[in-house]
C-alpha positions, 0 to 999 in steps of 0.5 A: 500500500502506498506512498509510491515512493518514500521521501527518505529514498536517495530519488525522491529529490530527483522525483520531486525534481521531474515533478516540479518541472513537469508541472511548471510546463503544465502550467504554462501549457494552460495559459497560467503564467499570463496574469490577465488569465488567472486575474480574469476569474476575479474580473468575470471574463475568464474561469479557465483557473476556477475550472482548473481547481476544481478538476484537480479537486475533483480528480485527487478525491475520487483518486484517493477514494478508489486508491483507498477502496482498493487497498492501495493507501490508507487515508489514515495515513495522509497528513492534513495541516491543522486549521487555525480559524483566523489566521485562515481567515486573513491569510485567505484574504490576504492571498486573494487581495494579491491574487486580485491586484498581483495577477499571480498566485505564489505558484504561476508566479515561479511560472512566469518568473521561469519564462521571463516576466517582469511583472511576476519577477516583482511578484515573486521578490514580494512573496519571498519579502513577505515570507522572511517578515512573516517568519521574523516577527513570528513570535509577535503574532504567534498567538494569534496565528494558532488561536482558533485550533481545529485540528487537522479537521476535513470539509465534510467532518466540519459540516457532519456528512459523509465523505461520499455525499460531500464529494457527491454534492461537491461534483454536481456543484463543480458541473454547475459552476462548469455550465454557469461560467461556460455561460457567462463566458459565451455571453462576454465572447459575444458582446466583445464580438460586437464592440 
């Protein structure tokens, strides 16, 4: 039963390595260094990213349901980080207000810093500047950082439901929000047409 490889072996730097570079061109490929793509969900025009997302979530759930149905892992065994209520809260906000302004997410902006965007460069020195103030002044704030302790709580534990129907009504939402912005994207393709 699972891991596919174990994170002591001598190659899973260079495993991790293939990985990493496999899913930078990925990311690429999709259009997700260019920041008026992903900054386009937030602005209306563009939900390739929300699309995205969601496959991906959709995808390793059912994977790890069916990995776990027929014995290849154990979902015991999977990490999950604890969530701290508010420090959730302004980090998920702070991450979206630069996501809105910056174009970029920590992640594309590696991306499009690999291809030579400028614009991702400056991105990606803020992060880097935000990560070292954040760990300097640590213990000033650390408190509140882990106020609000939920343990390594899940979605669907949290609402009281079972996994499988969590997932369920997860799906059809995902389908719903796959028809909604096809929608509302057919619709903004039409109007640009006529300008």
């Amino acid at each position: 039963m699972g891991p596919l490889f174990n994170a002591t072996d001598e190659w899973s730097f260079v495993i991790a390595l293939v990985i990493g570079i496999a899913f930078g061109y990925l990311l690429e490929s999709a259009g997700f260094s260019s920041s008026r793509k992903l900054a386009g969900v937030f602005y209306g025009y563009d939900f390739v990213v929300l699309q995205v997302f969601f496959t991906a979530a959709i995808t390793a759930a059912i994977g790890l349901l069916f990995f776990e149905y027929f014995g290849w892992i154990d979902l015991s065994d999977i990490w999950v980080n604890r969530f701290y209520t508010g420090s959730a809260i302004l980090g998920g906000a702070l991450m979206g207000l630069g996501f809105v302004v910056g174009g970029f997410c920590p992640g594309t902006s590696a991306c499009a810093s690999a291809i030579g965007k400028i614009d991702a460069m400056l991105f990606l020195g803020g992060f880097i500047i935000g990560v070292v103030i954040f760990d300097a002044f640590y213990p000033l704030y650390a408190g509140f950082y882990k106020a609000g302790n939920q343990g390594p709580i899940k979605i669907y534990e949290s609402l009281g439901m079972n996994r499988e129907v969590f997932l369920l009504l997860f799906v059809i939402i995902a389908i719903a929000s796959f028809v909604a912005t096809g929608y509302i994207q057919q619709k903004i393709s039409h109007k640009s047409k006529k300008y």
